[in-house]
C-alpha positions in Angstrom: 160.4 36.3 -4.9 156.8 34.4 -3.4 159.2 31.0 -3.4 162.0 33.0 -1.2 158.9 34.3 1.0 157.7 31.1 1.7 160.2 29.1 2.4 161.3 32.5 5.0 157.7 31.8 6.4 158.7 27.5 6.5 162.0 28.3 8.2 159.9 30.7 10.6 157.4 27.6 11.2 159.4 24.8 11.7 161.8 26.8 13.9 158.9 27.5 16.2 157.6 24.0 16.2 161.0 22.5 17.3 161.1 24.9 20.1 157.1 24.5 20.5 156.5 23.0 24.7 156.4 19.6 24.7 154.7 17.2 27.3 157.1 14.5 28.5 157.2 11.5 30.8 160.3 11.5 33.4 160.4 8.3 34.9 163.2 9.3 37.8 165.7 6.7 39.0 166.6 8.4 42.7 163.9 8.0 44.8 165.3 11.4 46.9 164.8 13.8 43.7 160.9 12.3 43.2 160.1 12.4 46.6 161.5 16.2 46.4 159.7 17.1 43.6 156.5 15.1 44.7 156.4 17.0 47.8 156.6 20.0 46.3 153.7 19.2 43.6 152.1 18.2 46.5 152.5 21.6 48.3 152.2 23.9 45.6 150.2 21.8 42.8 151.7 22.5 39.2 154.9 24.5 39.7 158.3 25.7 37.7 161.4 23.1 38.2 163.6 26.0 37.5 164.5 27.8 40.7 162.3 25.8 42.7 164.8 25.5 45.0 164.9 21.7 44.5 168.2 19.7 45.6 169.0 18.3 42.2 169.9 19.5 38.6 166.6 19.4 37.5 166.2 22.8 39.6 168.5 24.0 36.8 165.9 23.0 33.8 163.2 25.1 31.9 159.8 23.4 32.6 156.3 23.3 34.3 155.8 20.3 36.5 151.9 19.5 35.5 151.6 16.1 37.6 153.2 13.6 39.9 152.8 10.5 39.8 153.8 8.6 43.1 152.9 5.2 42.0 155.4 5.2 39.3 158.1 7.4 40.4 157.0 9.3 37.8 156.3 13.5 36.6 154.9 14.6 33.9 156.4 17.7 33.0 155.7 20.6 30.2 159.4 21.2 28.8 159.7 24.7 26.8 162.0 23.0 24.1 163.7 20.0 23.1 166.8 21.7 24.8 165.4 21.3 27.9 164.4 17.5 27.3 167.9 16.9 26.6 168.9 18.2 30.4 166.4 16.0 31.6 167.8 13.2 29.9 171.2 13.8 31.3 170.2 14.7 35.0 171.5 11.3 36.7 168.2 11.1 39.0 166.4 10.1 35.9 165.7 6.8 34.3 164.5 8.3 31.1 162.2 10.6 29.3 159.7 9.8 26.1 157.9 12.2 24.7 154.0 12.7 24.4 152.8 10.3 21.6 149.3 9.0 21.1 147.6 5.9 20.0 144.4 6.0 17.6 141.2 6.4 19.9 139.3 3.6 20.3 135.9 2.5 18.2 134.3 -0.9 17.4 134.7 -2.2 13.8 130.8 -1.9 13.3 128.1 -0.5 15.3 126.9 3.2 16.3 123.2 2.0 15.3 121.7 -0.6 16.9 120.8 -4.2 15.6 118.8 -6.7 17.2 121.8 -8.9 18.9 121.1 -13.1 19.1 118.5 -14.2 20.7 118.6 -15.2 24.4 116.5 -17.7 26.2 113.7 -15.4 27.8 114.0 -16.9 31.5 117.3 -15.6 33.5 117.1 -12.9 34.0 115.0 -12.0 31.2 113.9 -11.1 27.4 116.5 -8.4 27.2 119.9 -9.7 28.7 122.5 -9.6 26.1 123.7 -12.7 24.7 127.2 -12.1 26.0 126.0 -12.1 30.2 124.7 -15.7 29.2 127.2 -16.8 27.0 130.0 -16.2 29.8 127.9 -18.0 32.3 127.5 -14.8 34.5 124.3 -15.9 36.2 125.7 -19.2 37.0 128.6 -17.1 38.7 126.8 -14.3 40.9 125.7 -16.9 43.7 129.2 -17.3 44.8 130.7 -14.0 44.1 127.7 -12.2 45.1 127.6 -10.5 41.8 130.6 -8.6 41.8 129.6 -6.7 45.1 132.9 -4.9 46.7 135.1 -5.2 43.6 136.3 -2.2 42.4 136.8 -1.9 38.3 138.5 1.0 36.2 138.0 1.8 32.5 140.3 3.0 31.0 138.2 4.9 28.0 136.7 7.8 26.0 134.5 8.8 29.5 131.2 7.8 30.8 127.5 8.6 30.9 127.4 9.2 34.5 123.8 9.6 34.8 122.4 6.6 32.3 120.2 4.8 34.3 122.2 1.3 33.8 125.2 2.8 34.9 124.3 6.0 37.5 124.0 3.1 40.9 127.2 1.3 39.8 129.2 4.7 39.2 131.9 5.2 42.1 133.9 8.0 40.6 135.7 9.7 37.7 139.4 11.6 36.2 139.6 13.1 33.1 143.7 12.9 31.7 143.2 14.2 28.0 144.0 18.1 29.6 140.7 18.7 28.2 139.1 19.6 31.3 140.1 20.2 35.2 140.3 16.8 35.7 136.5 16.4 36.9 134.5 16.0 33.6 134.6 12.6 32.1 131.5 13.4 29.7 131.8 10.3 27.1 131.3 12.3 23.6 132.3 8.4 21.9 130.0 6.2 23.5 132.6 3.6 23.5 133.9 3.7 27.5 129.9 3.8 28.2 129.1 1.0 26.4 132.5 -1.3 27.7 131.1 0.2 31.2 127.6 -1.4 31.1 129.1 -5.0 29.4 131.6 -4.8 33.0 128.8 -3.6 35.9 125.5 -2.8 34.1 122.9 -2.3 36.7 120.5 -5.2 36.5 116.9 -3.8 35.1 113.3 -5.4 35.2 113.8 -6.2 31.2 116.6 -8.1 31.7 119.3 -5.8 30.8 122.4 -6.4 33.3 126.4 -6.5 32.9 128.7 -9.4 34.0 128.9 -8.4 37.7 125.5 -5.8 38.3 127.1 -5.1 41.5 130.7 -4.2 41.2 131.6 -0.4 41.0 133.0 1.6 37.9 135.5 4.3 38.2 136.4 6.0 34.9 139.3 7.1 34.2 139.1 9.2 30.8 142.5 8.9 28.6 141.2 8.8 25.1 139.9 12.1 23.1 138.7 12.4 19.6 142.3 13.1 19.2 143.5 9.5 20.3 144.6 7.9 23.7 148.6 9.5 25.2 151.3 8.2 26.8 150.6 10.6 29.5 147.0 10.2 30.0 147.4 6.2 29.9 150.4 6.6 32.6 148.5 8.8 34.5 145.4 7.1 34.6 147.2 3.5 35.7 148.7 5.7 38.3 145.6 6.6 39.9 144.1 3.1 39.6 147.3 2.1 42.0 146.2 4.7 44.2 142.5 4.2 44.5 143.3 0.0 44.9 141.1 -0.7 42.2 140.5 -4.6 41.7 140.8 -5.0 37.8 141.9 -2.4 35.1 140.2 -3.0 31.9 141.6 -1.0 28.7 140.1 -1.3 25.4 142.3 0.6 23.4 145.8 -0.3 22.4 147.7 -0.7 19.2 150.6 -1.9 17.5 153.2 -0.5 19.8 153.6 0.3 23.7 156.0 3.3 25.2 158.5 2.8 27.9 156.1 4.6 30.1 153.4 2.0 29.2 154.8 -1.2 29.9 156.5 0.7 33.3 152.6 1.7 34.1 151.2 -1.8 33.9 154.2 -3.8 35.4 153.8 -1.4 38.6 150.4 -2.1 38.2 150.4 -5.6 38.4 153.2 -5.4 40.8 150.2 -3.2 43.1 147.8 -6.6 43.0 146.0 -5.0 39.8 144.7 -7.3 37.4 144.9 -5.6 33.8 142.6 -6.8 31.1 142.9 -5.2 27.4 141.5 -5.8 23.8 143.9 -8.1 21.7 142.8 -5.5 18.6 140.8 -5.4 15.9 143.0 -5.7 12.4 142.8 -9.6 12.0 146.0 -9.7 11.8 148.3 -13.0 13.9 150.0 -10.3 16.2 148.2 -8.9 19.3 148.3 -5.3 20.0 149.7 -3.5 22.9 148.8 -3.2 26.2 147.2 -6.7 25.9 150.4 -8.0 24.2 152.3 -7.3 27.5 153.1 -10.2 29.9 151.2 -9.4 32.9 148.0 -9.1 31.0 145.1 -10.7 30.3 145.0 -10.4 26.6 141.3 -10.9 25.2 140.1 -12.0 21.8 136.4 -11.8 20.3 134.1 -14.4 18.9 130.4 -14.2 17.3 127.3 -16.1 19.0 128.3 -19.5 17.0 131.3 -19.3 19.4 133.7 -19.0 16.4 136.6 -16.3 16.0 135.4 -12.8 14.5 137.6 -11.6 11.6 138.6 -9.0 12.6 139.8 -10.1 16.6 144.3 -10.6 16.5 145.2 -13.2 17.7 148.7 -14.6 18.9 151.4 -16.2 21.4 150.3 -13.5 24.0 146.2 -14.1 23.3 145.2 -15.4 26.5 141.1 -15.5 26.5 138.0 -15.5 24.3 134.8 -13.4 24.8 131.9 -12.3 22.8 132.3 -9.1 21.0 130.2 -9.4 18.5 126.7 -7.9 18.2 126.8 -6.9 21.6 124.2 -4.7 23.1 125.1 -2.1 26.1 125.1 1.2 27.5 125.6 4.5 25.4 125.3 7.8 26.4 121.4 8.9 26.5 119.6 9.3 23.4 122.7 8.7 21.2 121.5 4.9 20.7 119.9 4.0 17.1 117.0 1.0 16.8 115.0 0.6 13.6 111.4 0.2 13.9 109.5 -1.6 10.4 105.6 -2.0 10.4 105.0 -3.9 6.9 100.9 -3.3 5.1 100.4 -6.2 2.4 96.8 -5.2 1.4 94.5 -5.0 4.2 97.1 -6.9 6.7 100.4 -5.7 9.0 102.9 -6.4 11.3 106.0 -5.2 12.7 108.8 -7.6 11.5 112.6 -7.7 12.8 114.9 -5.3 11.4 118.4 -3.2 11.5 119.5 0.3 10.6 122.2 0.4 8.1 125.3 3.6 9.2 125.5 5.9 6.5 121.6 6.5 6.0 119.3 9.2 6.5 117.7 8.6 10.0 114.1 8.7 10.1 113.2 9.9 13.8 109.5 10.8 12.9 109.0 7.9 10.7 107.4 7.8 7.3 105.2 5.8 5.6 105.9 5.0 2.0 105.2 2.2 -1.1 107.1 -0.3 -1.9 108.6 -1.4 -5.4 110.5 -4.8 -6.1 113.9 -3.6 -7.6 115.5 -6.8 -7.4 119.4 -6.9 -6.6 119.3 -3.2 -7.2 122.0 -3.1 -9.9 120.7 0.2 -12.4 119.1 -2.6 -14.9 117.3 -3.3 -11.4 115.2 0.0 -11.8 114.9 0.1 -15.5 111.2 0.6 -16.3 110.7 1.0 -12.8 108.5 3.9 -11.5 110.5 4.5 -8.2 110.5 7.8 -7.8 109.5 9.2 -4.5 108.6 5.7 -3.1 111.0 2.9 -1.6 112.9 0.4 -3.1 112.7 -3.6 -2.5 116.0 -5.0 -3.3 117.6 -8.2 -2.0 121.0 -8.2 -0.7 123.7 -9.6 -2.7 126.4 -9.3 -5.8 127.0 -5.6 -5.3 127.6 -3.4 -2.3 125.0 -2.0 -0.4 126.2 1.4 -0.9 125.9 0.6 -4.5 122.7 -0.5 -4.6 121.1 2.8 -2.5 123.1 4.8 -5.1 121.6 3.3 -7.7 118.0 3.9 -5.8 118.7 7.5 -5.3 119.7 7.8 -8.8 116.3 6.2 -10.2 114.7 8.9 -7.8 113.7 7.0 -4.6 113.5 8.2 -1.3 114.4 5.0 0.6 115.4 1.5 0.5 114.4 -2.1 2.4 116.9 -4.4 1.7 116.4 -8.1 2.1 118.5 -10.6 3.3 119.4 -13.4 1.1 120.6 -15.6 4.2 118.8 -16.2 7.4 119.2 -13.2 10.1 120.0 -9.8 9.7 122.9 -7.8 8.9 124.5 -4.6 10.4 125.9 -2.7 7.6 127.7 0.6 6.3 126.6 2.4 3.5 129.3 4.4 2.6 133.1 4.1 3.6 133.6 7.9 4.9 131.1 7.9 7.4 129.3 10.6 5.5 125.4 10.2 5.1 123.6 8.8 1.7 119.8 10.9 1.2 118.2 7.5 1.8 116.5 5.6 4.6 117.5 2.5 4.5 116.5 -0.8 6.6 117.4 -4.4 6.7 114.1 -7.4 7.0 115.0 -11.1 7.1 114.9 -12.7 3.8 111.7 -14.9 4.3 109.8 -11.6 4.8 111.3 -10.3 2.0 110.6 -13.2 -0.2 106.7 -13.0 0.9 106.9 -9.3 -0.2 108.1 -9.7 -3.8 105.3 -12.6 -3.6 102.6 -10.0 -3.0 104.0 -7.4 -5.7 103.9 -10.0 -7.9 100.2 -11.0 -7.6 99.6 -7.1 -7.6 99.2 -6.7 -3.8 99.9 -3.4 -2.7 102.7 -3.3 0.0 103.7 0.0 2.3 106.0 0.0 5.0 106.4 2.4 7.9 109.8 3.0 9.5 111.4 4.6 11.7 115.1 5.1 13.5 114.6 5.4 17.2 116.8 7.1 19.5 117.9 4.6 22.8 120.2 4.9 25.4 121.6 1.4 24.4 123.4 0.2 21.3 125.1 -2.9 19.4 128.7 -2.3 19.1 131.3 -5.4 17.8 135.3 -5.5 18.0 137.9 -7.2 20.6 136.7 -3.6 22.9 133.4 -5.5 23.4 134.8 -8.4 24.4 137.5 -7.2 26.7 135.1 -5.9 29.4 132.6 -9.1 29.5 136.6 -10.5 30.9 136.8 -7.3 33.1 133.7 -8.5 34.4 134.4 -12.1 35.1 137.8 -10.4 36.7 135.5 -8.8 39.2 133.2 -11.4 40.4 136.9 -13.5 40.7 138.1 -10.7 43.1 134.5 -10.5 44.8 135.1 -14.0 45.9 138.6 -14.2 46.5 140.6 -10.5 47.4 143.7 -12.5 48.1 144.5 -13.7 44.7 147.6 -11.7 42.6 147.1 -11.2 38.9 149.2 -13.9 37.4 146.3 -16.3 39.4 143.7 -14.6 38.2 145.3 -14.8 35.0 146.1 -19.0 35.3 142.0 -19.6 37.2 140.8 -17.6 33.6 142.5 -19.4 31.3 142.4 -23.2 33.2 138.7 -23.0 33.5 138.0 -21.8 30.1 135.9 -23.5 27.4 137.9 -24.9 24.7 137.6 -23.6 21.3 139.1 -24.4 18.0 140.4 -25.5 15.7 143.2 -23.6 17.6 146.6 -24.3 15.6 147.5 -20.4 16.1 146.1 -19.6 19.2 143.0 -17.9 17.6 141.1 -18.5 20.8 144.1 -18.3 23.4 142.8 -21.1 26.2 139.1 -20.1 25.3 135.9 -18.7 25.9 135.9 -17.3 29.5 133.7 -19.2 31.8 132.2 -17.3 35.0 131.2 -20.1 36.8 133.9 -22.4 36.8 136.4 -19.3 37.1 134.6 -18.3 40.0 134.2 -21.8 41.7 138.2 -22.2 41.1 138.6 -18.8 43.0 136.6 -19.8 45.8 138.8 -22.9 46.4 142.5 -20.9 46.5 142.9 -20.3 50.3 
């Protein structure tokens, strides 16, 4: 009897969901029955196809039309079943109609808590520019193109801090296209379109701080939720780039597939004088991912501060550019940033060395002070005889997992961790694999600090260490995202200087004037890293 009941109650269910509303593209074919129905979304806003007194069969169909979109002869319509997707599909003013799908949301492979990025030379413009600005030659670039001043860029992205002070002068305007608001509120709850929003058009600060082109101007356009990025919201949000003649489109997102709709979106795009600029992806893997994998776009690949290809960028035929994406530093929303702060006290001495956060450890906002005990690699032998409880281990990176090494900690009853490195630098790292939070502080100090502290324990010197996770408006994120918009950027300061030139030249000045990388057998590093100032001096010369 309960097995007859549920699968009554299954039959119930799945009946419902196959007749559940469904959001679909309907890309038309007969420019009379858009224009028809684009007048009348124009006149009335969202409105019923059936009986709408519309000169076509789709007057005849079952559905709310929520947008138009004239760019793309294009609606988006709420259909109340798949029986109604099927009229669509046979009305003979339509080209066809795909369903609402969505692509994962966007994040970098590491980041979320800040690490100190590679150093920069401490002249121009100053101590705190990240590594990427120089490393593209932006400075070199903003004579000429005036740094980015009249170019027009929109990301494509999980929303923006409107109000962070790098990014409030530089902010033109915003959409929202998840359906999660009226359209206005493009509040980032990711961080990610933020921080590919300061690496693009960062307002230049008295530290140093600045993106590629400090004076270009940043629509947002907000297509990805916690949910993922759609078909629709992507569409749409091309769409209104066409409309608002936006320079340069930059999309960090993508994956292994594209829709109909997509590629439609970004040919009529570059068709419009739009340059399109996405993230090649982030699983390693020899394929690039889609949008960037599309012909018409300037598909971008990330390498580290040695210049050398980062694991995880995808590479391929299609890869067309290099950029940093690596340890790069830039905008998040306000107070959602991480930095570790570690004072060390060897006897009657202290200082405040380098040092990194790890994800997956108890933040530390008020800071504490507590002893420190050498627990070698901090394998459970490590702690044997050990009196660590309540107090902080010393253990040196290496043979096990980090998250292995706090666990053991924890388990031998202490309350924190400073890990060592055992190679010169320092390391961002995860401490657990579910993004859930271990009862530890942990923080990372270069190895020859560390070394000098297992040096003191030994001769019996007493050692303490005061740390602390502060809250910025700025974080160090890595992945092929990162690197995307430092291209983005370049894109503007080449449409600062020269308005007249299509995408396919942008495309050809980005990838002639690059620096050469390799070895390249597979096109790991497409034509190479992208170079400002040559790419902008080349630009300059195309009458």
């Amino acid at each position: 009897m309960k097995l007859n009941v549920f699968s009554l109650i299954l039959s119930v269910l799945l009946a419902t969901s196959a007749q559940a509303s469904q959001r679909v593209i309907v890309i038309m074919k007969d420019q009379q029955s858009f224009k028809a129905a684009h007048m009348a979304f124009r006149t009335n806003g969202a409105y019923a196809l059936k009986g709408s007194g519309i000169k076509s069969s789709l007057a005849t169909v079952d559905g709310q039309v929520e947008a138009s979109l004239e760019n793309l002869n294009t609606l988006i319509v709420n259909a109340k079943n798949d029986s109604e997707i099927s009229k669509l599909q046979a009305d003979p003013s339509v080209a066809y109609v795909e369903k609402e799908v969505f692509h994962e949301a966007p994040r970098p492979v590491a980041g979320w808590l800040a690490a100190p990025a590679p150093t920069t030379p401490k002249q121009v413009p100053g101590a705190k520019t990240p590594w990427g600005i120089l490393a593209v030659k932006a400075p070199q670039a903003w004579a000429v193109s005036k740094q980015g001043a009249g170019a027009r860029v929109l990301v494509l992205d999980t929303g923006i801090d409107a109000n962070h002070p790098s990014l409030k002068a530089n902010y033109e305007q915003g959409k929202d296209f998840t359906g999660a608001s009226s359209g206005a509120d493009v509040t980032d709850l990711v961080g990610h379109g933020s921080h590919c929003s300061g690496t693009i058009a960062g307002v230049m600060d008295s530290s140093g701080f600045t993106g590629v082109a400090p004076k270009a101007k940043i629509l947002m356009g907000r297509v990805c939720a916690e949910n993922g990025c759609s078909n629709v919201a992507i569409a749409s949000g091309i769409n209104w780039g066409i409309s608002q003649k936006v320079d340069v489109i930059s999309m960090s997102l993508g994956g292994a597939w594209s829709t109909p709709a997509e590629r439609d979106a970004v040919a009529k795009a570059d068709k419009a004088g739009v340059t399109v600029v996405a993230a090649s992806g982030n699983d390693g893997s020899n394929k690039v991912s889609y949008p960037a994998a599309l012909p018409s776009v300037i598909a971008v690949g990330a390498v580290d501060n040695n210049l050398k290809k980062a694991d995880f960028s995808q590479y391929g035929k299609e890869l067309a550019i290099v950029a940093p994406g690596v340890d790069v530093i830039s905008t998040v929303p306000q107070g959602t940033g991480r930095e570790s702060s570690v004072t060390l006290f060897v006897g009657q001495k202290s200082a405040k060395v380098n040092s990194a956060t790890f994800q997956g450890a108890r933040e530390v906002l008020n800071g504490e002070t507590n002893v420190l005990v050498d627990c070698g690699l901090g394998k459970p032998e490590d702690f044997t005889g050990k009196d660590v409880k309540g107090k902080y281990a010393l253990i040196s990176r290496g043979e096990i997992a980090f998250g292995d090494k706090i666990k053991n900690a924890i388990a031998a009853g202490a309350t924190g961790a400073v890990i060592y490195n055992n190679a010169p630098g320092l390391l961002q790292g995860s401490l657990t694999a579910d993004g859930s939070t271990l009862p530890a502080a942990v923080f990372m100090i270069e190895q020859t600090v560390g070394q000098q502290l297992v040096a003191a324990l030994k001769a019996k010197t007493p050692v303490k260490a005061t740390v602390q996770t502060v809250a910025t408006d700025y974080a160090s994120f890595q992945g092929t995202s990162m690197a995307t918009p430092h291209v983005a950027g370049v894109v503007a300061l080449i449409k600062a200087t020269n308005k007249t030139l299509t995408g396919a030249q942008v495309k050809e000045i980005l990838k002639k004037t690059a620096t050469a990388l390799g070895p390249n057998s597979n096109n790991e590093y497409g034509a190479g890293m992208v170079n400002a100032e040559a790419a902008v001096n080349a630009a300059a010369q195309v009458k």
